[in-house]
N, CA, C and O atoms as a DFTB+ gen file, in Angstrom:
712 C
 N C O
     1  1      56.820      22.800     114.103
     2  2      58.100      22.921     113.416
     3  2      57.896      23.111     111.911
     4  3      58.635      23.917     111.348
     5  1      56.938      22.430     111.174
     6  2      56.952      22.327     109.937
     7  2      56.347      23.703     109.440
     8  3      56.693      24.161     108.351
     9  1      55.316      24.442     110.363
    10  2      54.457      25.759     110.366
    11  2      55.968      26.405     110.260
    12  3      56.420      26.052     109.171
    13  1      56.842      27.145     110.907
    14  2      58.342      27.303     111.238
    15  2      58.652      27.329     109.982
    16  3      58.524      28.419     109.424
    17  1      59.027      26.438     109.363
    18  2      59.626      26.251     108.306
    19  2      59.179      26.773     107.268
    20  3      59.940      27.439     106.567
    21  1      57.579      26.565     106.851
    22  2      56.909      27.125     105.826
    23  2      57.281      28.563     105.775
    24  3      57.611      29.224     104.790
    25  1      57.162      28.950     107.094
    26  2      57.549      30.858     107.522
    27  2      58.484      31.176     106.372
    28  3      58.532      31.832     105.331
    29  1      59.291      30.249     107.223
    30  2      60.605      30.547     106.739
    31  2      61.139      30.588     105.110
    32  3      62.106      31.229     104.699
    33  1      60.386      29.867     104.445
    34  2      60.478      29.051     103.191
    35  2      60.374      30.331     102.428
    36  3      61.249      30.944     101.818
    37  1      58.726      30.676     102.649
    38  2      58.275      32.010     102.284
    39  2      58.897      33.256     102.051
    40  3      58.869      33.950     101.035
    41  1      59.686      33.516     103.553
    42  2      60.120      34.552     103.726
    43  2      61.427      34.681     102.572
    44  3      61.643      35.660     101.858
    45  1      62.105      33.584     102.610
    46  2      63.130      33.186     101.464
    47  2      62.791      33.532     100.203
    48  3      63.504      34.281      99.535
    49  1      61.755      33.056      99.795
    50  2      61.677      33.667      98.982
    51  2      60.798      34.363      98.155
    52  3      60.214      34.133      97.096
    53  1      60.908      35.662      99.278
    54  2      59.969      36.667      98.945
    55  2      61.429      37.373      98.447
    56  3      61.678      37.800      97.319
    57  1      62.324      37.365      99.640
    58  2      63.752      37.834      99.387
    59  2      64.252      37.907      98.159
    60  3      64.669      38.882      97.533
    61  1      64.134      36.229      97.730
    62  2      64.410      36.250      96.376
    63  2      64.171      36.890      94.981
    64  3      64.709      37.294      93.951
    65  1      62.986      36.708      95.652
    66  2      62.276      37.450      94.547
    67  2      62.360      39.349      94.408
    68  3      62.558      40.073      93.433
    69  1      62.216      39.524      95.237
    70  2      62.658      41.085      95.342
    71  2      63.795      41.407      94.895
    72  3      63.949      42.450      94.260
    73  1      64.879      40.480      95.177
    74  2      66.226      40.623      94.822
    75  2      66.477      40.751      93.886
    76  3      67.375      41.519      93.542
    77  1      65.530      39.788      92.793
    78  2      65.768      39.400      91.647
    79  2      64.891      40.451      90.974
    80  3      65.026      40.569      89.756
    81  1      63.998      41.244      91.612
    82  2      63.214      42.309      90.978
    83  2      64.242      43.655      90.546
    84  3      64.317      44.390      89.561
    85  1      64.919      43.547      91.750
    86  2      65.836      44.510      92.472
    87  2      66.949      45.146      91.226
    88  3      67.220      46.229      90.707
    89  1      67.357      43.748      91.149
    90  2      68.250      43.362      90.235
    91  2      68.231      43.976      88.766
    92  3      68.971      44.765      88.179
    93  1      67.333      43.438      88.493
    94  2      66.425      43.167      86.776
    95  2      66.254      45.220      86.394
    96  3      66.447      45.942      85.415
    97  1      65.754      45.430      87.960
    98  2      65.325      47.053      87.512
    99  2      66.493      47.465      87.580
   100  3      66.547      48.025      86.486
   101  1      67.862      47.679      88.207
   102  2      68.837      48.092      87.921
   103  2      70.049      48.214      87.005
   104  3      71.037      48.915      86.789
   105  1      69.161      46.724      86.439
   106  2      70.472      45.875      85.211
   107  2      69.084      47.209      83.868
   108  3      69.600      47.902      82.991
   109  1      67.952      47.209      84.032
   110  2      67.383      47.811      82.895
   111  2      66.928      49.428      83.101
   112  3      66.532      50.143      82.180
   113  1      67.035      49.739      84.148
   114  2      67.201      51.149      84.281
   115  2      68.613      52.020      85.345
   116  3      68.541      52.881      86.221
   117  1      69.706      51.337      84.774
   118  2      70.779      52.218      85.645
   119  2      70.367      53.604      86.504
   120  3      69.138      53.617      86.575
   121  1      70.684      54.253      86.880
   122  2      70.661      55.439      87.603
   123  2      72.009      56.071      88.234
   124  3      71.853      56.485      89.383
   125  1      73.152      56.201      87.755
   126  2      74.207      56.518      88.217
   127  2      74.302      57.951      88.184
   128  3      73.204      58.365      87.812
   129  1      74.966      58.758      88.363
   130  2      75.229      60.559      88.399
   131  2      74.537      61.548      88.740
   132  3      74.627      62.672      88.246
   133  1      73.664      61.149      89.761
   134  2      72.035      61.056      89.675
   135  2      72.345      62.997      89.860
   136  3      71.555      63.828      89.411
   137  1      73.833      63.406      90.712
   138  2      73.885      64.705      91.245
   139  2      74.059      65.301      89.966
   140  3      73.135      65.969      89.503
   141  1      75.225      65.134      89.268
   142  2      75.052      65.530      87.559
   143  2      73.942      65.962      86.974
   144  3      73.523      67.041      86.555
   145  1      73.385      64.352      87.076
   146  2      71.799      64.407      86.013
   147  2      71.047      65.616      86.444
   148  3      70.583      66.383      85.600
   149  1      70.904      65.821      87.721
   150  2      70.066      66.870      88.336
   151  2      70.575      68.204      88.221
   152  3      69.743      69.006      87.796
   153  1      71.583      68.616      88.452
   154  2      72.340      69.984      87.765
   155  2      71.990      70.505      86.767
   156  3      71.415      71.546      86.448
   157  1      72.543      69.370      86.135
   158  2      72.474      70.555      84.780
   159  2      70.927      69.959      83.791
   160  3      70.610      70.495      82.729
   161  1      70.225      68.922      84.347
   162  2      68.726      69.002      84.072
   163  2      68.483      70.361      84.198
   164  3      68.148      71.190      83.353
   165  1      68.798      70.501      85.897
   166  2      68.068      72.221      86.250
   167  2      68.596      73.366      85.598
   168  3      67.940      74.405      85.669
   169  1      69.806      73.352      84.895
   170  2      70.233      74.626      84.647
   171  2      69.496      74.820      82.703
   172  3      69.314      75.748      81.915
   173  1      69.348      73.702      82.715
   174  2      69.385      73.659      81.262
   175  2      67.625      73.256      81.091
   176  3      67.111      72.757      80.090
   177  1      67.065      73.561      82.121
   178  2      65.825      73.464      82.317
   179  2      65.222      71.974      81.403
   180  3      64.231      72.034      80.675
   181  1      65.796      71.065      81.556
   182  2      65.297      70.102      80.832
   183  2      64.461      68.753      82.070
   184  3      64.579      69.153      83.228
   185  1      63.935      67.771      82.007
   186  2      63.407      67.089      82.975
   187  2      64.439      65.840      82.958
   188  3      64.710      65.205      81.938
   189  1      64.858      65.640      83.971
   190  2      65.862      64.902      84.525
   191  2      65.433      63.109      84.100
   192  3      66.226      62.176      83.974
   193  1      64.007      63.089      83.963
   194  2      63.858      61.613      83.717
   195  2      63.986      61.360      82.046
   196  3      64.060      60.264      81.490
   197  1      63.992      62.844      81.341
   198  2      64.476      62.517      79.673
   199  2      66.124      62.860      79.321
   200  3      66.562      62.810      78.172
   201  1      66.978      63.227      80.547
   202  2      67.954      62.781      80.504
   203  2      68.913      61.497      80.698
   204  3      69.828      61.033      80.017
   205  1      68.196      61.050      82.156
   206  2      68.275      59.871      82.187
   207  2      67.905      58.768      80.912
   208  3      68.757      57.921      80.644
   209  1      66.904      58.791      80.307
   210  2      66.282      57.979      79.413
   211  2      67.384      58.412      78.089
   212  3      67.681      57.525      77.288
   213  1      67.780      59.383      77.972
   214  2      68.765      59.143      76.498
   215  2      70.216      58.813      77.321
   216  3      71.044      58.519      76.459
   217  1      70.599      58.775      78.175
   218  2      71.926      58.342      78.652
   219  2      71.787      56.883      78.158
   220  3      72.442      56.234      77.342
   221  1      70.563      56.543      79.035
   222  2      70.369      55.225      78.975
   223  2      70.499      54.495      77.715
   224  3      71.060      53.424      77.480
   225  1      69.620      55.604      76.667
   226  2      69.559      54.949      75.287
   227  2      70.705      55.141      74.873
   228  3      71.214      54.094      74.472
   229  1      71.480      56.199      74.772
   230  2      72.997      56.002      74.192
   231  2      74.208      55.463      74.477
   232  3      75.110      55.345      73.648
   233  1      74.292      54.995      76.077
   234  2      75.097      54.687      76.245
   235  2      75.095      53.711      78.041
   236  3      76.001      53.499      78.847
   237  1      73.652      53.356      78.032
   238  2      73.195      52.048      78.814
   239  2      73.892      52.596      80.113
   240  3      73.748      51.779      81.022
   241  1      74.948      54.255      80.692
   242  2      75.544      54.767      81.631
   243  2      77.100      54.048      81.509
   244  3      78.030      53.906      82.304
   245  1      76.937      53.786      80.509
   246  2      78.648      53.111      80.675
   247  2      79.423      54.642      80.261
   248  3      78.938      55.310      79.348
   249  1      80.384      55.021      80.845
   250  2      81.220      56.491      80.872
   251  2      82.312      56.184      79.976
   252  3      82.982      57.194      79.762
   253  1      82.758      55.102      79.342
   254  2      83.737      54.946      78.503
   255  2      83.399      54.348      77.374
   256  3      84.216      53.761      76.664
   257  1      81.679      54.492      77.020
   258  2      81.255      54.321      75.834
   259  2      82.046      54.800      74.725
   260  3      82.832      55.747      74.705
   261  1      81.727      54.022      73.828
   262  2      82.490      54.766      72.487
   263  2      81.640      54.271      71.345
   264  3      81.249      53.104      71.352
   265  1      81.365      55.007      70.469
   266  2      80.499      54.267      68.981
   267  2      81.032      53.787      68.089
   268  3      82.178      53.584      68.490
   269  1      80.941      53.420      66.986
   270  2      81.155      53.074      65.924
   271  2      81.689      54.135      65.263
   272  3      82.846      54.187      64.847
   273  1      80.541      55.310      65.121
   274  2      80.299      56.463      64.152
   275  2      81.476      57.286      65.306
   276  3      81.416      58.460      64.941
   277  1      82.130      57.239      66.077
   278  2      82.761      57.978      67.276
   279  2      82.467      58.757      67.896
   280  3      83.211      59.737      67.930
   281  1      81.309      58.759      68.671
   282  2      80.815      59.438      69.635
   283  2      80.932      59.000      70.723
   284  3      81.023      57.773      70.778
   285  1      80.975      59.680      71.877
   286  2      81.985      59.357      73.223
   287  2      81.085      59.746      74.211
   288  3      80.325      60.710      74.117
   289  1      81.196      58.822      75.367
   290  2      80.801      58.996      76.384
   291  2      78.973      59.015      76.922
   292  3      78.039      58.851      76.137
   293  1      78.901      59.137      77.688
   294  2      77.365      58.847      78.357
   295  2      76.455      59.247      77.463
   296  3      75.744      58.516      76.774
   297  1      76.479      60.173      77.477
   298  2      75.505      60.704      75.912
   299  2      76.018      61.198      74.895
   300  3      75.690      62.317      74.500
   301  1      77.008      60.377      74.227
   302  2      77.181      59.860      73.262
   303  2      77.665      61.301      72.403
   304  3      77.080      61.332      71.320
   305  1      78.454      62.332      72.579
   306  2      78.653      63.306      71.643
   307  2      79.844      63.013      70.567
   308  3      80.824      62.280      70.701
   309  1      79.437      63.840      69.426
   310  2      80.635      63.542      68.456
   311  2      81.763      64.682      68.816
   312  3      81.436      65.868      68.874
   313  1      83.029      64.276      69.040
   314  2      84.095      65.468      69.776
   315  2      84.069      66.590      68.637
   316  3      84.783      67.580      68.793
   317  1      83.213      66.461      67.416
   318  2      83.815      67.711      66.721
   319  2      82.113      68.726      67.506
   320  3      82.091      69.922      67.796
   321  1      81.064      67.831      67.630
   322  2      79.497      68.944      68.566
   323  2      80.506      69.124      69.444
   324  3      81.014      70.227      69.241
   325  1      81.073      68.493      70.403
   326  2      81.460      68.931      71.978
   327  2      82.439      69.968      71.868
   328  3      82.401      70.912      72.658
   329  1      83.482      69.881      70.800
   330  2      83.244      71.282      70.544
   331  2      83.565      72.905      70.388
   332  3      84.308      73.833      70.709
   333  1      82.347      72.469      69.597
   334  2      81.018      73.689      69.520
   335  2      80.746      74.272      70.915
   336  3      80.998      75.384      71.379
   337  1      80.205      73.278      71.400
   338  2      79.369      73.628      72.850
   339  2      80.796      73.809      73.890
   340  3      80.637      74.862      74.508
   341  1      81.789      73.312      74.189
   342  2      82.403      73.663      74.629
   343  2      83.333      74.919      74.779
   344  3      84.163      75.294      75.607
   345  1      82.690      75.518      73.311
   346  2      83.327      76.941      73.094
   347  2      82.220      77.885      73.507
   348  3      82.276      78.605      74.504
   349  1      81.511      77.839      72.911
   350  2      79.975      78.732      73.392
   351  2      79.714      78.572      75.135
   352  3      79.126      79.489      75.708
   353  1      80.231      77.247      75.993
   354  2      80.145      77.587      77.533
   355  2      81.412      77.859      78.315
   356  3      81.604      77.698      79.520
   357  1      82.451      78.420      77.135
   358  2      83.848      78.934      77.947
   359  2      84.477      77.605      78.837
   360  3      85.003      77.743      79.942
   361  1      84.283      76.033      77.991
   362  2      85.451      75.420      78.682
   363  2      86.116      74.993      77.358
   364  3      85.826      74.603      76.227
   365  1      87.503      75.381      78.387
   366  2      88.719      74.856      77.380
   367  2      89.466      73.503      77.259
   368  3      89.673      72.980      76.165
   369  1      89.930      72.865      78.649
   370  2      90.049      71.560      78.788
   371  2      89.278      70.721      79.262
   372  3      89.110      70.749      80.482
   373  1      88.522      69.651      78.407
   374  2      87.706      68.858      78.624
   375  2      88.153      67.341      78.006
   376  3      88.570      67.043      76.887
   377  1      87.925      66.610      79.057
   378  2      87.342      64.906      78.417
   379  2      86.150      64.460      78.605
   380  3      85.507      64.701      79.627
   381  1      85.747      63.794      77.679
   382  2      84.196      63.659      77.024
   383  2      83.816      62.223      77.425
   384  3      82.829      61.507      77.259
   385  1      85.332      62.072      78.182
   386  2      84.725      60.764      79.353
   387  2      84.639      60.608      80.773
   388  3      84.568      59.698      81.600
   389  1      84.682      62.063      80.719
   390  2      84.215      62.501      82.125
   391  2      83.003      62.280      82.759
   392  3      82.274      62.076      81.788
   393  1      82.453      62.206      83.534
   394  2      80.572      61.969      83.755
   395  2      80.227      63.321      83.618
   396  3      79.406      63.531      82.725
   397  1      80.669      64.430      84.331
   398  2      80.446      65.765      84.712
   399  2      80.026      66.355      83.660
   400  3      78.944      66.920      83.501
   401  1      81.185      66.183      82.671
   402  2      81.675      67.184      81.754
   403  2      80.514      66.417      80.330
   404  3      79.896      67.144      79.552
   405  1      80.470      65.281      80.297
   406  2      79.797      64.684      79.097
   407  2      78.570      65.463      79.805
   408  3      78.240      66.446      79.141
   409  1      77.834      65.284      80.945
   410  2      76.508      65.267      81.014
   411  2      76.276      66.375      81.190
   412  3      75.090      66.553      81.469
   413  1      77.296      67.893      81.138
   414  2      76.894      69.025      81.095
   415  2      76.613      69.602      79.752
   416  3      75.683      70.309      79.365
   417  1      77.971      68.975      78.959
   418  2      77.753      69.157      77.343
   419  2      76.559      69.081      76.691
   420  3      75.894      69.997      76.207
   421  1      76.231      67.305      76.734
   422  2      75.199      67.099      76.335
   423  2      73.481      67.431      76.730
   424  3      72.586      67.522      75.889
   425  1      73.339      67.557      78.025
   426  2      72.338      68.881      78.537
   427  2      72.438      69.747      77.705
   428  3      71.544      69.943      76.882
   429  1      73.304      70.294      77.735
   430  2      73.369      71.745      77.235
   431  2      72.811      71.357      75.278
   432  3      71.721      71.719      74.836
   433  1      73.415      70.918      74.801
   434  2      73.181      70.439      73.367
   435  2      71.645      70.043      73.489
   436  3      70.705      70.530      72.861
   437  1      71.624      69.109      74.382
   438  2      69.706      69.075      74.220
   439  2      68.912      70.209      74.618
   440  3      67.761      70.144      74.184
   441  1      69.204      71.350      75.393
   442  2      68.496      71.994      75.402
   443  2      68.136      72.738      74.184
   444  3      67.067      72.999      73.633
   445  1      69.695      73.060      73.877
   446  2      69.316      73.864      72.720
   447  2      68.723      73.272      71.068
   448  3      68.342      74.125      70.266
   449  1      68.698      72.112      70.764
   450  2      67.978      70.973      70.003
   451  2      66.564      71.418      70.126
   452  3      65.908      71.957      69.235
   453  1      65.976      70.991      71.922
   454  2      64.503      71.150      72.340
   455  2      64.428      72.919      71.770
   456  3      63.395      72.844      71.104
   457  1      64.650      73.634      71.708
   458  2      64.594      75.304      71.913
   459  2      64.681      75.575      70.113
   460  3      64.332      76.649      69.623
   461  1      64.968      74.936      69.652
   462  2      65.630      75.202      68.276
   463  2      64.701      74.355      67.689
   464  3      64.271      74.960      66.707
   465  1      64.151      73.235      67.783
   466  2      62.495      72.084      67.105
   467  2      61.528      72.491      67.776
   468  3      60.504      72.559      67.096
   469  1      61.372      72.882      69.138
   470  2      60.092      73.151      69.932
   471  2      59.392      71.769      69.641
   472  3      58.334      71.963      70.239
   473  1      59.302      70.640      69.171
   474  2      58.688      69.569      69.133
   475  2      59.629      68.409      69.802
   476  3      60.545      67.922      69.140
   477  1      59.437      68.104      70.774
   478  2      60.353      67.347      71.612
   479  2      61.016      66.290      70.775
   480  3      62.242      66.232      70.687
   481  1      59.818      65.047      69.861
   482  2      60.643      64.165      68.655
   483  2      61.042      64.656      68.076
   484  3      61.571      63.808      67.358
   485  1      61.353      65.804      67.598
   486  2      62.008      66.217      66.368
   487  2      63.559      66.757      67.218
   488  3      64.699      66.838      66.762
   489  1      63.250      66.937      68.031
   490  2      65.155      67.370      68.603
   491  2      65.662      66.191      69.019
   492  3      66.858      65.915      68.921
   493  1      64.794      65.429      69.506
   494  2      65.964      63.722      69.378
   495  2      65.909      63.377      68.034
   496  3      66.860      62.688      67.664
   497  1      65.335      63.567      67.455
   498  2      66.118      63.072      66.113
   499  2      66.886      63.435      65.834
   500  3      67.933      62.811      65.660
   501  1      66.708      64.651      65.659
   502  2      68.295      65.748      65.571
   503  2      69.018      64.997      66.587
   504  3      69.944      64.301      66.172
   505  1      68.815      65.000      67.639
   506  2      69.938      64.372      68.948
   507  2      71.162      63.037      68.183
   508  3      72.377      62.902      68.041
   509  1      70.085      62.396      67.914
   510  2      70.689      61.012      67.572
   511  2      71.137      60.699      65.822
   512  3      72.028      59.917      65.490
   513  1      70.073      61.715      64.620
   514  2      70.531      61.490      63.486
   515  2      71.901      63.038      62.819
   516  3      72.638      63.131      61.838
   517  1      71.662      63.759      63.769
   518  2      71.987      65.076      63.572
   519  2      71.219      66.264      62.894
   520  3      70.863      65.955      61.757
   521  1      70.990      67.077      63.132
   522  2      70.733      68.393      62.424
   523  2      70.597      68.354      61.565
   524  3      69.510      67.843      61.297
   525  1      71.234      68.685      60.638
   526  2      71.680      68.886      59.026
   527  2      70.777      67.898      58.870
   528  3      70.162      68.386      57.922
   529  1      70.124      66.661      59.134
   530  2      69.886      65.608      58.450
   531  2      67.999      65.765      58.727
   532  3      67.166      65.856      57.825
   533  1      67.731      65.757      60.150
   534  2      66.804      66.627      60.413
   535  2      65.514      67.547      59.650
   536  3      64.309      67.482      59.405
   537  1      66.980      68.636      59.437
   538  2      66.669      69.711      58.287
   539  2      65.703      69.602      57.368
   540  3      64.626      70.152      57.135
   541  1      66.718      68.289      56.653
   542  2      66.233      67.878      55.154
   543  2      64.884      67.058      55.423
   544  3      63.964      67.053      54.605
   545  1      64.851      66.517      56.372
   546  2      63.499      65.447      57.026
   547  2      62.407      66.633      56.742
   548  3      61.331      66.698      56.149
   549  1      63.225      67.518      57.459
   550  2      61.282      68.308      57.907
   551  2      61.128      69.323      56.638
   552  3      60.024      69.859      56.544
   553  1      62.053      69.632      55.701
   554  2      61.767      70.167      54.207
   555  2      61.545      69.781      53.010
   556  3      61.674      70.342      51.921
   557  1      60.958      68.063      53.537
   558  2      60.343      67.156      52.433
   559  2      59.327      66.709      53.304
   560  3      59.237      66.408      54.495
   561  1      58.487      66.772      52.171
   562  2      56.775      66.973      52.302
   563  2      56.187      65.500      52.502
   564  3      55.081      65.224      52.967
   565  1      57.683      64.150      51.810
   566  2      57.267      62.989      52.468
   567  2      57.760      62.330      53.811
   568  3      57.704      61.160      54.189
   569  1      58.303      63.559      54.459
   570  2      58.151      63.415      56.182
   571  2      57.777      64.437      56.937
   572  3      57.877      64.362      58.162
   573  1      57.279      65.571      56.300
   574  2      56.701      66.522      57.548
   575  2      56.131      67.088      56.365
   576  3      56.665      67.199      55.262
   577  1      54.313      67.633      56.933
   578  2      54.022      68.681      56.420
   579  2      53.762      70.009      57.216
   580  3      52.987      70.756      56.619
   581  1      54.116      70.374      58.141
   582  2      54.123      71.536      58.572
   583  2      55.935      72.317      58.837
   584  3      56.119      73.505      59.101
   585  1      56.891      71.411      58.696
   586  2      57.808      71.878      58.858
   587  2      58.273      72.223      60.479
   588  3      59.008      73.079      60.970
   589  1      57.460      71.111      61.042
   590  2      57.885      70.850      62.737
   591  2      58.190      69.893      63.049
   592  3      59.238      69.506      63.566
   593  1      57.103      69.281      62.706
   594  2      56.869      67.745      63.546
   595  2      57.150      67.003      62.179
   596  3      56.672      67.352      61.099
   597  1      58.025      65.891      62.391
   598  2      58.311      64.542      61.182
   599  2      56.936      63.668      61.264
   600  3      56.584      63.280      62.378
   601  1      56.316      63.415      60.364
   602  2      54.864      62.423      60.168
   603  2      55.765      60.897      60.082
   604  3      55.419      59.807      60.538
   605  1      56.988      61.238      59.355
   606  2      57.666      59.280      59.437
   607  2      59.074      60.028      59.302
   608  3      59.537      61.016      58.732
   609  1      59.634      58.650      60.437
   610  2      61.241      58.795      60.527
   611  2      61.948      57.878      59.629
   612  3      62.140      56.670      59.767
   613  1      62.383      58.858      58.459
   614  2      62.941      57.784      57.251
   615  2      63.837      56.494      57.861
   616  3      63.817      55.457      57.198
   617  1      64.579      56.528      59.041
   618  2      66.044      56.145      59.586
   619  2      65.648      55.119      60.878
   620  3      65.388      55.401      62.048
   621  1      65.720      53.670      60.103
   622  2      64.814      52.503      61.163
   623  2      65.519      53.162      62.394
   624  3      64.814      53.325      63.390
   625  1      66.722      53.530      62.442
   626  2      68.027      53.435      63.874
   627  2      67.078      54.409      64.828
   628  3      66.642      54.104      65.938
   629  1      66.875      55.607      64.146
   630  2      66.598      56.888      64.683
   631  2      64.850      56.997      65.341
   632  3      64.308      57.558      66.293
   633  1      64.393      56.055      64.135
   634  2      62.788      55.599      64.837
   635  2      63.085      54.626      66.072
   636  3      62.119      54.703      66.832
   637  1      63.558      54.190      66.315
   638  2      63.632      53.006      67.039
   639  2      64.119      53.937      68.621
   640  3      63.577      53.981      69.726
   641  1      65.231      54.518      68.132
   642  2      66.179      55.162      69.027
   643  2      64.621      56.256      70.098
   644  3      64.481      56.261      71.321
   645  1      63.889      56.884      69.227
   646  2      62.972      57.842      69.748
   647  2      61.981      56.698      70.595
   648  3      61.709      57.092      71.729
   649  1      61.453      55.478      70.269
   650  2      60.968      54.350      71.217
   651  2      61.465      54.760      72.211
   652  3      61.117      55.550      73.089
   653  1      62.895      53.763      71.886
   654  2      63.416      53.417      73.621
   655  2      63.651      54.734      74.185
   656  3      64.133      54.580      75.307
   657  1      63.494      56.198      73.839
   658  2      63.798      57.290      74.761
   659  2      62.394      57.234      75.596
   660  3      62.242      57.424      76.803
   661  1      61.383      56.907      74.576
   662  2      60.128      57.692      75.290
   663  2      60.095      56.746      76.360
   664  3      60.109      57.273      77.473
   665  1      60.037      54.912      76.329
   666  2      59.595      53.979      77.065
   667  2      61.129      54.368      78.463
   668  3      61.095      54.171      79.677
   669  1      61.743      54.677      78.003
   670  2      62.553      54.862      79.350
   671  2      61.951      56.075      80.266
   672  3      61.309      56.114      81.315
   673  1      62.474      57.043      79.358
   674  2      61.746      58.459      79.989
   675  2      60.234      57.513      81.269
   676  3      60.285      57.416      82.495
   677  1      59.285      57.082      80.465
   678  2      58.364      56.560      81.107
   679  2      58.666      56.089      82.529
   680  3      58.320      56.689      83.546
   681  1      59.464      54.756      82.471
   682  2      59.811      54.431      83.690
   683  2      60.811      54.812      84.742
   684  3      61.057      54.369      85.864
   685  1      61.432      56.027      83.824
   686  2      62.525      56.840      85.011
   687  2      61.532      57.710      85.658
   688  3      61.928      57.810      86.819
   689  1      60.558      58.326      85.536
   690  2      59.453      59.113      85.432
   691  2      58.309      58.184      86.363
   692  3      57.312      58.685      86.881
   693  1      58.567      57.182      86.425
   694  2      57.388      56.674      87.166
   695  2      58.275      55.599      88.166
   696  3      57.558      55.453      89.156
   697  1      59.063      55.083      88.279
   698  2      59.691      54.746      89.127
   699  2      61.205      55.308      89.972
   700  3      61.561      54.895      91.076
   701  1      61.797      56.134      89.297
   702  2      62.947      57.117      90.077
   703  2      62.082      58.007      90.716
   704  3      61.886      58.048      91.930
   705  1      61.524      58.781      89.796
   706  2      61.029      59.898      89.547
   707  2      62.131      61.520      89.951
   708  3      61.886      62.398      90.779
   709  1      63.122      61.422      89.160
   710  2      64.037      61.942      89.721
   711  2      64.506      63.471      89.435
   712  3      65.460      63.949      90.049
């Protein structure tokens, strides 16, 4: 009986523990829209686990995010970028708290970021500090000397922000793999 029990004890909590693994990875790597994410990853030729990883960073998948600075929705666009991009892909009525519609926008905006830096950190910076700001980064000689790649990210937010993309990217990439 007591052999029985130990089984049992065990088995409890192996449960537990998985559960609580279960848990922990879902509370720190969401995965919601996964059909979205994959769309317009593919159309916009970008890799689905560095979309996931800036959703994540901008907006943890909550769809009714909102910022401070007012940027809206899953990945986080400012409604005057969305748009831009919403004119250049021929839509006219949009909400930017849509899942669909944010995560096509913003695809689309990162692609053209990645296509426009060719240095993957340097278009999330742009992503997250903006362009214009960017610009001025990589046309001073005390953050870039080749005029590609930033050597230091003046902007603790924006250094920090490029971390948590890469360390997510990592584990969407090695555990979704999606």
């Amino acid at each position: 009986m007591d052999k029985v029990f130990n089984i049992a004890s065990y088995i409890i909590l192996i449960v537990i523990i998985l559960a609580g693994w279960i848990y922990t990875l879902n509370y720190l790597l969401p995965y919601s829209y996964k059909s979205y994410i994959m769309q317009y990853a593919r159309a916009y030729e970008l890799d689905p686990s560095l979309v996931c990883a800036v959703i994540n960073t901008e907006s943890r998948f909550k769809q009714n995010a909102k910022s401070s600075a007012g940027a809206v929705g899953l990945m986080q666009l400012m409604p005057s970028t969305a748009n831009e991009l919403a004119k250049k892909l021929n839509i006219d009525n949009y909400d930017l708290y849509d899942a669909k519609t944010n995560i096509q926008l913003g695809c689309y905006y990162l692609s053209q970021l990645i296509n426009q830096y060719a240095v993957l950190q340097t278009a999330l910076c742009a992503y997250n500090a903006g362009p214009n700001t960017v610009n001025q980064w990589l046309n001073d000689t005390k953050y870039s000397v080749d005029k590609q790649t930033l050597t230091h990210i003046p902007y603790k937010e924006t250094a920090n922000y490029i971390r948590k993309v890469d360390i997510f990217r990592t584990f969407y990439t090695n555990i979704y793999n999606p």
